[in-house]
C-alpha positions in Angstrom: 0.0 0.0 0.0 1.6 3.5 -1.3 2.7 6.2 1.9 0.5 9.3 1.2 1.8 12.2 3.7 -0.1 15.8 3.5 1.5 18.4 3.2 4.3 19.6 5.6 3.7 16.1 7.4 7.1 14.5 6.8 9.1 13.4 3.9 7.5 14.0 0.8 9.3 14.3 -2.6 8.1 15.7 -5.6 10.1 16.7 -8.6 8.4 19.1 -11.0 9.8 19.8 -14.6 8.0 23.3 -16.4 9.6 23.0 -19.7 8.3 26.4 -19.9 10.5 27.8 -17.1 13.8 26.4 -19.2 14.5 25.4 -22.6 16.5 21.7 -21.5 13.6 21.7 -18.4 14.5 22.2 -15.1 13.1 21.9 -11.3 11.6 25.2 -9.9 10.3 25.8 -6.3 11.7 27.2 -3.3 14.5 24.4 -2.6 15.8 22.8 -5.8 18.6 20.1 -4.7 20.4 18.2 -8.0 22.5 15.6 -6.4 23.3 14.2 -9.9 23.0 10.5 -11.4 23.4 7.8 -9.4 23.8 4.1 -10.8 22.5 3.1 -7.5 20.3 6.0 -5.8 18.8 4.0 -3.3 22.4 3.1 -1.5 23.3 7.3 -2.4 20.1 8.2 -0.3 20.8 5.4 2.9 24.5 6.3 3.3 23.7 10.1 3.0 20.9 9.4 6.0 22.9 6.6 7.8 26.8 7.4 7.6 26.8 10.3 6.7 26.4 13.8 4.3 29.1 14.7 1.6 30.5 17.1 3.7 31.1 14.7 6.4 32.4 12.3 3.8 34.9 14.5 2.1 36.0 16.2 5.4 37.6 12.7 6.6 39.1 11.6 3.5 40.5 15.1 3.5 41.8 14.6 7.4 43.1 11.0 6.0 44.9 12.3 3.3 46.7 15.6 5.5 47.7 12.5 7.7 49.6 10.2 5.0 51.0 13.7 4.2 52.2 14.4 7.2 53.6 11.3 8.1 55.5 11.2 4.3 56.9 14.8 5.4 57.8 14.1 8.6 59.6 10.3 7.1 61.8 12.9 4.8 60.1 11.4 1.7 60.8 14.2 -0.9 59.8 17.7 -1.0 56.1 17.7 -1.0 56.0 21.0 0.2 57.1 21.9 -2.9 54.3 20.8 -4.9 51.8 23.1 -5.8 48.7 20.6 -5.5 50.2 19.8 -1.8 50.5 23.5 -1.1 47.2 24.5 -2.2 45.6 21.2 0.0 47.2 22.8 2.9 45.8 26.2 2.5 42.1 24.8 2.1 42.6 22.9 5.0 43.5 25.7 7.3 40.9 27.6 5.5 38.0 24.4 6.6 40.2 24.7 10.1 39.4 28.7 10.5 35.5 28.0 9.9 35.3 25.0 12.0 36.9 26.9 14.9 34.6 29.9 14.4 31.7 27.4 15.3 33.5 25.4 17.5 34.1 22.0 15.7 37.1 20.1 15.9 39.9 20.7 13.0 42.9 19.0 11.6 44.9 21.8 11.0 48.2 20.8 8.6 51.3 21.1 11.1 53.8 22.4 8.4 52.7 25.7 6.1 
């Protein structure tokens, strides 16, 4: 049996598309949120609501990847400081370290500048 919830009740997705609004179509209301294709949405949707949202996602593979760095740097692998991409990591991730301490959320902060 089909889930009807009124409106403002809970959960309920609808997806309008006014060709008249733009030429390829489009959503239009309010919120519009285009998470892209997915070759498997339904696993997409349960990891966003059970793990966890992109942002969380990202921000530890991004902690990960500051600690192989780190730990390379420290083991005298090469001069990663020297590489631009490297460089520019560590300035976004003092940049995500400035907000998160403005509202009080933990931060890897890259030891080396």
């Amino acid at each position: 049996m089909p889930v009807f919830k009124l409106p403002l009740s809970g959960d309920v997705v609808q997806s309008i598309y006014p060709s008249f609004f733009s030429p390829t179509g489009g959503q239009f209301g309010l919120v519009n949120i285009t998470v892209g294709q997915s070759s498997a949405p339904d696993v997409e949707k349960d990891v966003l609501s059970d793990v966890g949202s992109y942002g969380k996602q990202i921000g530890q593979v991004a902690d990960a990847l500051l600690a192989v760095i780190e730990h390379l740097e420290a083991n005298d692998a090469g001069p990663l400081g020297e590489d631009k991409a490297i460089t520019a990591f560590k300035d976004l991730m003092h940049s995500v370290a400035n907000v998160k301490d403005r509202h009080g959320r933990h931060a890897c902060r890259p030891k080396r500048r």
